[in-house]
N, CA, C and O atoms as CSV, one atom per row, in Angstrom:
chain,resi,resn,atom,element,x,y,z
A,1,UNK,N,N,0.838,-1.177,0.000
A,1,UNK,CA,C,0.000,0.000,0.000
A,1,UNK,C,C,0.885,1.244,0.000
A,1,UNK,O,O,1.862,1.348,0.742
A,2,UNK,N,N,0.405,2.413,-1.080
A,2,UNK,CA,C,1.364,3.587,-1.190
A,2,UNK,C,C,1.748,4.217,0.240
A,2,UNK,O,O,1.209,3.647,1.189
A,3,UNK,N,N,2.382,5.033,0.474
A,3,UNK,CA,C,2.230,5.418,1.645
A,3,UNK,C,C,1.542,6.993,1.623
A,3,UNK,O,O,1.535,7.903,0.794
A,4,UNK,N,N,0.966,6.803,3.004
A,4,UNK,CA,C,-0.214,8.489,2.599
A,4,UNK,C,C,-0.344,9.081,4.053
A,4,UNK,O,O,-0.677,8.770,5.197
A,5,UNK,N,N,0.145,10.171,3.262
A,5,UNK,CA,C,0.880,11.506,4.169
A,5,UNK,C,C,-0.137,11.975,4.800
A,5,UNK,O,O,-1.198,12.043,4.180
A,6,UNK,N,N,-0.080,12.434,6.240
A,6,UNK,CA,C,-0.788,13.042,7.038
A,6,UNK,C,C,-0.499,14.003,7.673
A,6,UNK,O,O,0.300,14.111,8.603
A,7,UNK,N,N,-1.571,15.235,6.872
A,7,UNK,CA,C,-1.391,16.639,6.669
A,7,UNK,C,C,-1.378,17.463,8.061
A,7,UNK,O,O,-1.083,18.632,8.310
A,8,UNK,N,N,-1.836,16.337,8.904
A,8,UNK,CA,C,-1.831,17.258,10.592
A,8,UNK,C,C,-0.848,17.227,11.165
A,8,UNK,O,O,-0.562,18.031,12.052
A,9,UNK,N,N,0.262,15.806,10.581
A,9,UNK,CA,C,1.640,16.154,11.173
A,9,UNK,C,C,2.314,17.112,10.471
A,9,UNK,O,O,2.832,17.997,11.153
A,10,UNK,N,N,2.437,17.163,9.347
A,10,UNK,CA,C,3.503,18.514,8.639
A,10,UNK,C,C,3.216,19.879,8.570
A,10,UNK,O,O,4.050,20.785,8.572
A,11,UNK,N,N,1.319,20.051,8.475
A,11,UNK,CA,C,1.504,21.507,8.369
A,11,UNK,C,C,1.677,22.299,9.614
A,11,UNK,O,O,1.751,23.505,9.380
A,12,UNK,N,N,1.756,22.001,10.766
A,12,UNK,CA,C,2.122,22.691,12.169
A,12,UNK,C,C,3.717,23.093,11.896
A,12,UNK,O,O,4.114,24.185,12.303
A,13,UNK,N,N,4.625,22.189,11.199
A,13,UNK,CA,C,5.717,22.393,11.274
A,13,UNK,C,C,6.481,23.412,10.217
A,13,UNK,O,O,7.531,24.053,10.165
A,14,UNK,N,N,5.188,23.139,9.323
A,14,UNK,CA,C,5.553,24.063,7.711
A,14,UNK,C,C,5.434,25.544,8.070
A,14,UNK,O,O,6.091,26.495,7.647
A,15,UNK,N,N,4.031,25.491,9.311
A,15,UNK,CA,C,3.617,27.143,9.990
A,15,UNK,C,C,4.977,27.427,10.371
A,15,UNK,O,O,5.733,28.132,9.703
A,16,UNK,N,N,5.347,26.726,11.725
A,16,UNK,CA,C,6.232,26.874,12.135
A,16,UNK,C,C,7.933,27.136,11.654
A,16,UNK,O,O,8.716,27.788,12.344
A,17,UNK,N,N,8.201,26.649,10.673
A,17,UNK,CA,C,9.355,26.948,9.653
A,17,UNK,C,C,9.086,28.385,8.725
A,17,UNK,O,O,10.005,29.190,8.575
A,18,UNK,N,N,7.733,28.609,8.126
A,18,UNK,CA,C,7.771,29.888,7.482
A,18,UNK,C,C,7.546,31.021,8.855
A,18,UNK,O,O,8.126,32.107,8.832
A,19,UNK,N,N,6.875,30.725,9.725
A,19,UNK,CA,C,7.079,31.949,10.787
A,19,UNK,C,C,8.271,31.712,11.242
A,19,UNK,O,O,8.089,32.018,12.420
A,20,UNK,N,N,9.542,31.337,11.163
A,20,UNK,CA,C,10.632,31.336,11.668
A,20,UNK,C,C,12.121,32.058,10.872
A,20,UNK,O,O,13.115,32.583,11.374
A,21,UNK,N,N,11.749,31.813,9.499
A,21,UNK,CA,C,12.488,32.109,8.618
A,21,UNK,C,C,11.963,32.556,7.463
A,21,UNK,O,O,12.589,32.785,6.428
A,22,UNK,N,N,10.764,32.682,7.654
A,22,UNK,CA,C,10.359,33.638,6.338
A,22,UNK,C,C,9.008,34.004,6.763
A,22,UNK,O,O,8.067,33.332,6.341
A,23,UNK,N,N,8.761,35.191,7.708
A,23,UNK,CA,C,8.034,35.831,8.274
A,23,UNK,C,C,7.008,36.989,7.573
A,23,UNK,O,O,5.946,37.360,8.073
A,24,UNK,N,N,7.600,37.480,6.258
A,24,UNK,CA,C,7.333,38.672,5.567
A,24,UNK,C,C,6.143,37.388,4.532
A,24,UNK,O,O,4.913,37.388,4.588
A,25,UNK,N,N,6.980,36.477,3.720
A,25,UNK,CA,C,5.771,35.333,3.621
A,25,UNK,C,C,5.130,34.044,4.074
A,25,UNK,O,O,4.765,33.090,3.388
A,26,UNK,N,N,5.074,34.222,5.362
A,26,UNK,CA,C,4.357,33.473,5.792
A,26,UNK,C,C,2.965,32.687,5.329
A,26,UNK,O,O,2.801,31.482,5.142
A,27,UNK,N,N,1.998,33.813,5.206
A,27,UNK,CA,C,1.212,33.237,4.567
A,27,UNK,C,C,1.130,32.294,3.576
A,27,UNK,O,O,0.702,31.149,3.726
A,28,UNK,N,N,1.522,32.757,2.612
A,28,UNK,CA,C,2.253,32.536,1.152
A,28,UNK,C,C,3.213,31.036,1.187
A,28,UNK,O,O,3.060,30.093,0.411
A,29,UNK,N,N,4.023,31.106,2.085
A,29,UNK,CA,C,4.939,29.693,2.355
A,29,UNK,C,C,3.552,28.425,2.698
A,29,UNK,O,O,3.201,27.347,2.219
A,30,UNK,N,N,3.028,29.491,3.981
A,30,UNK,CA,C,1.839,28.098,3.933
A,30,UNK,C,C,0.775,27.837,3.252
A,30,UNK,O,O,0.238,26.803,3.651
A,31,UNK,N,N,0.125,28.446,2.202
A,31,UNK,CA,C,-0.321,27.840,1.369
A,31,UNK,C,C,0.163,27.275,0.133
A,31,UNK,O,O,-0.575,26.613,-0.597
A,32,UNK,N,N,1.929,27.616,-0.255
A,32,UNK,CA,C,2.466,26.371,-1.172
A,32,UNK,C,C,2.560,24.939,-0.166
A,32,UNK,O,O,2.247,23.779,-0.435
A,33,UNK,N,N,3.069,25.481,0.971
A,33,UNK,CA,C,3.317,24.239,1.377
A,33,UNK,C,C,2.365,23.261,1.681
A,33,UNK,O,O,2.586,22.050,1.674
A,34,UNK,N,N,1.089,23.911,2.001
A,34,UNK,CA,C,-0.129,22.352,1.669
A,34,UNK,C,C,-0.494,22.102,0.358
A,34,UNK,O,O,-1.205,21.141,0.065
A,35,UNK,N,N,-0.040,22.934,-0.502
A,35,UNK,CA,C,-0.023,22.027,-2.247
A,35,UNK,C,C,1.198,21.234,-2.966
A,35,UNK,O,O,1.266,20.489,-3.944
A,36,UNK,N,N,2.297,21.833,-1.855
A,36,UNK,CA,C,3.729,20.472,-2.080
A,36,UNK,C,C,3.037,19.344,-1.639
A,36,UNK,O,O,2.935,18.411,-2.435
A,37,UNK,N,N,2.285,19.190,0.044
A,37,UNK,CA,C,2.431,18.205,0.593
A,37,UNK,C,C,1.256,17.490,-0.151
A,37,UNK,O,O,0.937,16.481,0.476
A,38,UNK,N,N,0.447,17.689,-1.368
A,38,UNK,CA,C,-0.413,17.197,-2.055
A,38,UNK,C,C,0.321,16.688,-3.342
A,38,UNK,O,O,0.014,15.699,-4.007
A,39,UNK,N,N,1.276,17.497,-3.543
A,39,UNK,CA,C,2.023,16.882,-4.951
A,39,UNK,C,C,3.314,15.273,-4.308
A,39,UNK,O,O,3.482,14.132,-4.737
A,40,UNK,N,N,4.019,16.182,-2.977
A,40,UNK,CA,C,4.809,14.924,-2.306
A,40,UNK,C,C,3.352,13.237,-2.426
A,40,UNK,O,O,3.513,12.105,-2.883
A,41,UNK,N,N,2.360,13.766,-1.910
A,41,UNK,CA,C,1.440,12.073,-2.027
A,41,UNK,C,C,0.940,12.077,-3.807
A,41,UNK,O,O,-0.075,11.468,-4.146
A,42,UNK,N,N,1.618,12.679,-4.610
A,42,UNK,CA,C,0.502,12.240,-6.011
A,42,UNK,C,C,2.697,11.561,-6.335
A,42,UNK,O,O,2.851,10.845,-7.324
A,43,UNK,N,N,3.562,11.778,-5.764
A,43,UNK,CA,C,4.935,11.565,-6.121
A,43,UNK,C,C,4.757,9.649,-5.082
A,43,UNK,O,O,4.838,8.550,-5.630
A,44,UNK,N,N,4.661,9.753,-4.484
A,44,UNK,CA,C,4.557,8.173,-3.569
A,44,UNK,C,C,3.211,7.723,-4.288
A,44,UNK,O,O,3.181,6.499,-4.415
A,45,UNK,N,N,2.279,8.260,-4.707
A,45,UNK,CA,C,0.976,7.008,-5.723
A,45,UNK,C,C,1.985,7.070,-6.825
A,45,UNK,O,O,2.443,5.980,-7.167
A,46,UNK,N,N,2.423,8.143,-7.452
A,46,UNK,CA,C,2.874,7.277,-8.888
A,46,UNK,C,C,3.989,5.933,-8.686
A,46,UNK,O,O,3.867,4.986,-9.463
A,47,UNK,N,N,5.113,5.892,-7.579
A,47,UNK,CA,C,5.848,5.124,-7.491
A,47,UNK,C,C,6.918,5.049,-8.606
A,47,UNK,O,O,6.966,4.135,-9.429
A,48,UNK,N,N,7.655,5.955,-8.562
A,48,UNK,CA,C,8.446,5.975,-9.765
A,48,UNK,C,C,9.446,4.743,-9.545
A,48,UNK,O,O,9.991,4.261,-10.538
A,49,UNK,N,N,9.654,4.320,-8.515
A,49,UNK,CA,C,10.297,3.336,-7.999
A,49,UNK,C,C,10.451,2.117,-9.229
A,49,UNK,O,O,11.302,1.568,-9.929
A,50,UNK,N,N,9.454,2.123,-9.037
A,50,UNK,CA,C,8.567,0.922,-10.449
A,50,UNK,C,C,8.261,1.118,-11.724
A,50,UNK,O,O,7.607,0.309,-12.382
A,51,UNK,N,N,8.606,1.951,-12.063
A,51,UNK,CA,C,8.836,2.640,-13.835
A,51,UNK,C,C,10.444,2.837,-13.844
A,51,UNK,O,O,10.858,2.509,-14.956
A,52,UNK,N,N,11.117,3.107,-13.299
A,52,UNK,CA,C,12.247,3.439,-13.594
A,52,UNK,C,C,13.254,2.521,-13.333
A,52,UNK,O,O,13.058,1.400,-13.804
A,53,UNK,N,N,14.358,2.708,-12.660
A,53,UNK,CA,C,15.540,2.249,-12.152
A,53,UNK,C,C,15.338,1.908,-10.886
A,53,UNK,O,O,15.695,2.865,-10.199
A,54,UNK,N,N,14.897,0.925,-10.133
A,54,UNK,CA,C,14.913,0.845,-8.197
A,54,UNK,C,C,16.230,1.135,-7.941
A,54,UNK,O,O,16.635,1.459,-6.824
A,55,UNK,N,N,16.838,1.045,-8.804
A,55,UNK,CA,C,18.725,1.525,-7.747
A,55,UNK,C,C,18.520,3.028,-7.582
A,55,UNK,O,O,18.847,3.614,-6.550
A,56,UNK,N,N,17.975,3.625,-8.622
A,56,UNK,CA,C,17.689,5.072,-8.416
A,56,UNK,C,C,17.093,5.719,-7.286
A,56,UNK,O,O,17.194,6.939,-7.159
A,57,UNK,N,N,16.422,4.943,-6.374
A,57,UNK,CA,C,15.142,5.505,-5.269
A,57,UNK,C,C,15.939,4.452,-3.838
A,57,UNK,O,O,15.336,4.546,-2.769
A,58,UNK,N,N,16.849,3.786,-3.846
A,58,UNK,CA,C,17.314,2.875,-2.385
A,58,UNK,C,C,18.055,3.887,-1.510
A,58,UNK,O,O,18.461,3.341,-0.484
A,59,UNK,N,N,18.463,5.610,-1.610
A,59,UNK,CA,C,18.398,6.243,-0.606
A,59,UNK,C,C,17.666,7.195,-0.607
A,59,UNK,O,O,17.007,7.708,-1.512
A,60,UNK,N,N,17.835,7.531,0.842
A,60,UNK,CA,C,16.714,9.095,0.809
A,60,UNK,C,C,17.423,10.024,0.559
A,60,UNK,O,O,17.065,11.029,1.173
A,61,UNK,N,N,18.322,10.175,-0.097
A,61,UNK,CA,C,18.604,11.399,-0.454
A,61,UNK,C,C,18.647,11.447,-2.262
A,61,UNK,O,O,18.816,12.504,-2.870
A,62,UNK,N,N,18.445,9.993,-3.004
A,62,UNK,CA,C,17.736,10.129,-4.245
A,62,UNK,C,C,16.307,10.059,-4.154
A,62,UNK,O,O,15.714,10.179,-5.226
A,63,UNK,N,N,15.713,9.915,-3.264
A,63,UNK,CA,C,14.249,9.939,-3.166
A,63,UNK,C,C,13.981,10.966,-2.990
A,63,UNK,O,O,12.916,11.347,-3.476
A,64,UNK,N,N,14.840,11.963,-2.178
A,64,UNK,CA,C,14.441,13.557,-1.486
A,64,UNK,C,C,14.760,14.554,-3.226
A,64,UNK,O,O,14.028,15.450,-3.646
A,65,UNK,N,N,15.944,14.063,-3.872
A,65,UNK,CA,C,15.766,14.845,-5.097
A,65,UNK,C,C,14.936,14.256,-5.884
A,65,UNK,O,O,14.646,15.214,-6.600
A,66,UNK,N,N,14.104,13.051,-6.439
A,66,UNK,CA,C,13.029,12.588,-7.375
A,66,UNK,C,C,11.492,13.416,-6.884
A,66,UNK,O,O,10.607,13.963,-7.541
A,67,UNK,N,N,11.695,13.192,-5.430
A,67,UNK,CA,C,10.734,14.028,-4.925
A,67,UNK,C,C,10.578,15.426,-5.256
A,67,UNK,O,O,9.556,16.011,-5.617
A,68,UNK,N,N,11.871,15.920,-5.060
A,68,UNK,CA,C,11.962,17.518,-5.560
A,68,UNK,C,C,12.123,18.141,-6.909
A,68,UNK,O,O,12.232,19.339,-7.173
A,69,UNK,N,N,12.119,17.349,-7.529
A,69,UNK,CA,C,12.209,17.281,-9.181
A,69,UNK,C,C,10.715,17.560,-9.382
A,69,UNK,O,O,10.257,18.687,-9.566
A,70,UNK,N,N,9.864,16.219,-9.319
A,70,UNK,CA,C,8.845,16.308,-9.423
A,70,UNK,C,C,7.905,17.157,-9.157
A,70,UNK,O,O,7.077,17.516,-9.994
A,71,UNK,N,N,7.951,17.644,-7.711
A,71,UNK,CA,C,7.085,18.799,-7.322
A,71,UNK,C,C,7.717,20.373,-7.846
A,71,UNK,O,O,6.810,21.204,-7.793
A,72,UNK,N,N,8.596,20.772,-8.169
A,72,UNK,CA,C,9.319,21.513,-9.166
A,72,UNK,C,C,8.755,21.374,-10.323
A,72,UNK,O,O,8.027,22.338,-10.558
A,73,UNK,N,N,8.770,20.495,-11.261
A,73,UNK,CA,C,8.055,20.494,-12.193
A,73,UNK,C,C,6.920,20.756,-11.966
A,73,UNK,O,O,6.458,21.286,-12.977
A,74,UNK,N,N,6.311,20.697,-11.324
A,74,UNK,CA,C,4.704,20.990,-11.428
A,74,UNK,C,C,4.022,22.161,-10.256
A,74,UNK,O,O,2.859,22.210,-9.856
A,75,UNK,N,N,5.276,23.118,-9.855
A,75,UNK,CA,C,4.192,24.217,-9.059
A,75,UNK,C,C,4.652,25.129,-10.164
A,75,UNK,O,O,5.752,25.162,-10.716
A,76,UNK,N,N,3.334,26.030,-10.418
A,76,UNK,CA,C,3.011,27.270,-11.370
A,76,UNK,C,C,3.226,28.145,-10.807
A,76,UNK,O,O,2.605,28.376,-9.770
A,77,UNK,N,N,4.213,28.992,-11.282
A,77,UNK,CA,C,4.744,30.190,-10.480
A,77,UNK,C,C,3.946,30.897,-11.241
A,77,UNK,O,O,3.494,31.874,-10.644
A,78,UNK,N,N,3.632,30.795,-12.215
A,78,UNK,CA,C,2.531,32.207,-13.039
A,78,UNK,C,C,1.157,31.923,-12.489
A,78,UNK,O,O,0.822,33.039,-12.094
A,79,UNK,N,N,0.545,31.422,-12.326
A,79,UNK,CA,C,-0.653,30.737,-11.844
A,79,UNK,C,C,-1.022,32.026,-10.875
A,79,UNK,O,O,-0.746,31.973,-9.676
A,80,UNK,N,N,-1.596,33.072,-11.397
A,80,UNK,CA,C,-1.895,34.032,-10.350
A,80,UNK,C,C,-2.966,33.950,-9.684
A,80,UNK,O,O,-3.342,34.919,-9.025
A,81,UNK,N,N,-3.753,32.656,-9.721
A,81,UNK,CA,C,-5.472,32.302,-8.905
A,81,UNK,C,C,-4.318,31.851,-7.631
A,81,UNK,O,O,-4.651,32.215,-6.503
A,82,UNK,N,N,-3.267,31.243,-7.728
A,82,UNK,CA,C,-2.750,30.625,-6.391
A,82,UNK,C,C,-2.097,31.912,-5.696
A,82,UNK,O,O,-1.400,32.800,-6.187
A,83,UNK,N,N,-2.711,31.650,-3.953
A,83,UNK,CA,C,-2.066,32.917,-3.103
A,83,UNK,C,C,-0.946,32.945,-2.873
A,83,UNK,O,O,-0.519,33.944,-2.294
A,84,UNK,N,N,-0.388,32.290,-3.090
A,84,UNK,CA,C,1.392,32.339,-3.179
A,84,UNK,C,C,1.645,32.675,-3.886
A,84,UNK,O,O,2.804,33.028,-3.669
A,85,UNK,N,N,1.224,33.069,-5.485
A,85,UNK,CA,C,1.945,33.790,-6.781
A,85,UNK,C,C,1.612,35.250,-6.368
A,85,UNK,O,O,1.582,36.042,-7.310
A,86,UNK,N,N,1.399,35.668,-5.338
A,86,UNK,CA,C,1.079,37.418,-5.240
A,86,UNK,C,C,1.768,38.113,-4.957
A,86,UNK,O,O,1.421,39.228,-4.567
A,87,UNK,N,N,3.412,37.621,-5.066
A,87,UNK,CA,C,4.295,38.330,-4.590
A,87,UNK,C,C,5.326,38.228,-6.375
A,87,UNK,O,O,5.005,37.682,-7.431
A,88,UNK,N,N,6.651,39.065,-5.970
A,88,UNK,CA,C,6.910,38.864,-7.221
A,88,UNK,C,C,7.159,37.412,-7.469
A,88,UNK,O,O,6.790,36.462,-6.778
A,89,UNK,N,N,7.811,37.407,-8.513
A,89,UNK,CA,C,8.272,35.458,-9.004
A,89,UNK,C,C,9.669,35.358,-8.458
A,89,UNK,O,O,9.996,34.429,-7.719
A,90,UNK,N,N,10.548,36.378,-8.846
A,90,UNK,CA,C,12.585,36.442,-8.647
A,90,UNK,C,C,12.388,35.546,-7.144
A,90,UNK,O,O,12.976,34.474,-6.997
A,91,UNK,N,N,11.611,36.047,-6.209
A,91,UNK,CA,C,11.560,36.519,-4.770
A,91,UNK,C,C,10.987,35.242,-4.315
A,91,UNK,O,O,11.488,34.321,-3.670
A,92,UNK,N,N,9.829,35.413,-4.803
A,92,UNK,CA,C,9.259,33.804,-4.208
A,92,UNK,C,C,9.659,32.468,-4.867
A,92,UNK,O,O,9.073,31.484,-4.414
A,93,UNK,N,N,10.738,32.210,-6.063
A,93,UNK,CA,C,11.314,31.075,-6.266
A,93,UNK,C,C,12.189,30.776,-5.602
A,93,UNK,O,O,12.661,29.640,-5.591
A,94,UNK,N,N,12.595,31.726,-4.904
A,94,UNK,CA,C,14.496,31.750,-3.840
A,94,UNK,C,C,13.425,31.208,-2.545
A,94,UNK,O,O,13.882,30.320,-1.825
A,95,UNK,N,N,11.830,31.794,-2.203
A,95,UNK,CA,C,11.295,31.181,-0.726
A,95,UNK,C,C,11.019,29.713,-1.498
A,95,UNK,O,O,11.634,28.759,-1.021
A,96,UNK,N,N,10.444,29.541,-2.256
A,96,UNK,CA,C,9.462,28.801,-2.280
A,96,UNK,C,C,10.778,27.406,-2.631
A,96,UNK,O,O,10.381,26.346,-2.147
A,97,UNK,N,N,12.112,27.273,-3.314
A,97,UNK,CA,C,12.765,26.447,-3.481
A,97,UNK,C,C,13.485,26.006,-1.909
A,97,UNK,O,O,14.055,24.922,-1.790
A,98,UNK,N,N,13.372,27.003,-0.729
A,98,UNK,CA,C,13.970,26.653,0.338
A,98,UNK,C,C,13.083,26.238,0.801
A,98,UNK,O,O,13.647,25.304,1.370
A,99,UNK,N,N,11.730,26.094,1.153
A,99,UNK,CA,C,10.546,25.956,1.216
A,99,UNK,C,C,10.727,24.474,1.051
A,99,UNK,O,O,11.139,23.716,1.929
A,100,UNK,N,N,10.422,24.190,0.000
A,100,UNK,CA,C,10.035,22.849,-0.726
A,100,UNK,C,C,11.215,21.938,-0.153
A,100,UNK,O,O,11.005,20.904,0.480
A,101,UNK,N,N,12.324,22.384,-0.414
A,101,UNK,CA,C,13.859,21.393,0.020
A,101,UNK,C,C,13.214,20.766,1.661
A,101,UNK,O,O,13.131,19.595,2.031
A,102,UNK,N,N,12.796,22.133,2.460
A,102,UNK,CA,C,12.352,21.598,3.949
A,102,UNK,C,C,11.855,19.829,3.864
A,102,UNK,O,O,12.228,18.726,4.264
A,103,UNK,N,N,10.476,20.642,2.837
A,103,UNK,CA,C,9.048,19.693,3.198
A,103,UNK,C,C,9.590,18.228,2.587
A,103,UNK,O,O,9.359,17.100,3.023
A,104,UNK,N,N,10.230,18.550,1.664
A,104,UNK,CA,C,10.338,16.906,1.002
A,104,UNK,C,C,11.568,16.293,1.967
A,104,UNK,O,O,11.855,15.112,1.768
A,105,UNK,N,N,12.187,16.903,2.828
A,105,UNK,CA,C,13.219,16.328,3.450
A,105,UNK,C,C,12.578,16.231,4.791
A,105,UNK,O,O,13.183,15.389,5.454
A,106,UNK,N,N,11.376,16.882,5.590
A,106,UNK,CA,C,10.733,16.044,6.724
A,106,UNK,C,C,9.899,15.172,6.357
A,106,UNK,O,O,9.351,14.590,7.294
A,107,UNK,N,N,9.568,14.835,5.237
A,107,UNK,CA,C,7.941,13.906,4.639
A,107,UNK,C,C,9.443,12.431,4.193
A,107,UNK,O,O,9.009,11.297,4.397
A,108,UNK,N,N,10.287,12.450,3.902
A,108,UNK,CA,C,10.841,11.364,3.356
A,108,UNK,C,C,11.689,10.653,4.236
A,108,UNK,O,O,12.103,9.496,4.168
A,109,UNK,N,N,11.928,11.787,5.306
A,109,UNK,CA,C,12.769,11.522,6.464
A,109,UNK,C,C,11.502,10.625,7.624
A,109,UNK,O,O,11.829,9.649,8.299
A,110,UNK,N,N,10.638,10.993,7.624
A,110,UNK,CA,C,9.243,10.684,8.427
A,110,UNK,C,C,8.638,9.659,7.876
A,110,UNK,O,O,7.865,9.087,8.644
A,111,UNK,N,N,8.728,9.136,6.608
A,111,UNK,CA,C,7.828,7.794,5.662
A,111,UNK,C,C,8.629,6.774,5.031
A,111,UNK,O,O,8.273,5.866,4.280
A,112,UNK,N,N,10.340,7.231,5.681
A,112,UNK,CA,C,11.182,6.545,5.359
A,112,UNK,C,C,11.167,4.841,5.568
A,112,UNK,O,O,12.102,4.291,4.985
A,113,UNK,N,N,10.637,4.314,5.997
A,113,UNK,CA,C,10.801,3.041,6.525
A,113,UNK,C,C,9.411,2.616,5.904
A,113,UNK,O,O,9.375,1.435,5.556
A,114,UNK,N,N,8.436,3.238,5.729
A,114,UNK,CA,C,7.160,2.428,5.136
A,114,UNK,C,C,7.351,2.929,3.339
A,114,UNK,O,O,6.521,2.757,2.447
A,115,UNK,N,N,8.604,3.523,3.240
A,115,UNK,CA,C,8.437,3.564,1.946
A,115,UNK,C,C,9.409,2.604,1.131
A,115,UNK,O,O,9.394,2.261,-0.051
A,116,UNK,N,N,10.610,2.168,2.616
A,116,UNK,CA,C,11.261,0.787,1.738
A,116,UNK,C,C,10.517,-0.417,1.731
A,116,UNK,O,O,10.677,-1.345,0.937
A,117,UNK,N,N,9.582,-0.347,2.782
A,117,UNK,CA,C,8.644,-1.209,2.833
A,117,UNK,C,C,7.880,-1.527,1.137
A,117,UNK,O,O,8.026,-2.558,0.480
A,118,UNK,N,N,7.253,-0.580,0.833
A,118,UNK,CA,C,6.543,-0.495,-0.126
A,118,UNK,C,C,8.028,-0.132,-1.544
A,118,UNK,O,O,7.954,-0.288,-2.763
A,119,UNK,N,N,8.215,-0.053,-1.410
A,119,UNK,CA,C,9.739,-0.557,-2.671
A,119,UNK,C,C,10.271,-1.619,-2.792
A,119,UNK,O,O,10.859,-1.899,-3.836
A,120,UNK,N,N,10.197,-2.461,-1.768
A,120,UNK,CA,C,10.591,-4.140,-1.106
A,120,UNK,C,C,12.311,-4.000,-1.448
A,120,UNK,O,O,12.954,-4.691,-2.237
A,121,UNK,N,N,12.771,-2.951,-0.640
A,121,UNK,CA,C,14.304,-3.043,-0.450
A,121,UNK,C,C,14.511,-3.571,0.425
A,121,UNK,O,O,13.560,-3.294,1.157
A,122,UNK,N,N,15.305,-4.371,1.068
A,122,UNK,CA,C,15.672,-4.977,2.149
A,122,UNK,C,C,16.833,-3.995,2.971
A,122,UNK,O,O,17.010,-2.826,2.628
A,123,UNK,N,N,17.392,-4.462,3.801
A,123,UNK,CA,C,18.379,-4.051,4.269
A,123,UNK,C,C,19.034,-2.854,3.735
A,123,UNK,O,O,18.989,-2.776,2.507
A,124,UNK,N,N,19.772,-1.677,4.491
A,124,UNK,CA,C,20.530,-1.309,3.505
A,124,UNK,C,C,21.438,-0.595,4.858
A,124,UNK,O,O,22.476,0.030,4.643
């Protein structure tokens, strides 16, 4: 079974990381960051694990960049209906890439063990 992220543990911490270090967007940090933590679970259903290379995904720190690839590819910085595009773009790709590095590195660090589970790596 994929593994599926639960949004009451990360977004307290996502508040807590943009009011700590990026205070001016706060807001803004936390509403990308509950549409990463929606793209991080559409990145664990696809299972790239299993289309690609499994040697590619046996650490977390190639899982933390497949992860970050992916959700990179797919947030719309022009997308001006989203409340996070209301600032300039220069400005919020420098938050929103430190941003994202956070979330995919507490969500992979935190699902780490049910996700070798569900890769059927053994040992490592």
């Amino acid at each position: 079974m994929p593994v599926q992220i639960d949004k009451d543990i990360f977004l307290p911490e996502i508040k807590r990381f943009a009011a700590n270090n990026r205070p001016a967007y706060q807001d803004q940090a936390v509403d990308l960051g509950d549409e990463v933590v929606d793209m991080a679970q559409a990145w664990f259903d696809l299972k790239p694990w299993e289309f690609g290379r499994p040697q590619d995904y046996d650490t977390m720190r190639e899982c933390r960049i497949s992860m970050k690839r992916y959700i990179m590819s797919n947030v719309d910085f022009k997308d001006r209906s989203k409340a996070y595009n209301l600032i300039p773009s220069f400005v919020f790709r420098w938050v929103a890439g430190y941003l994202i590095t956070f979330i995919v590195k507490i969500i992979i660090e935190y699902y780490w063990d049910e996700l070798v589970d569900d890769m059927g790596i053994d040992d490592f």
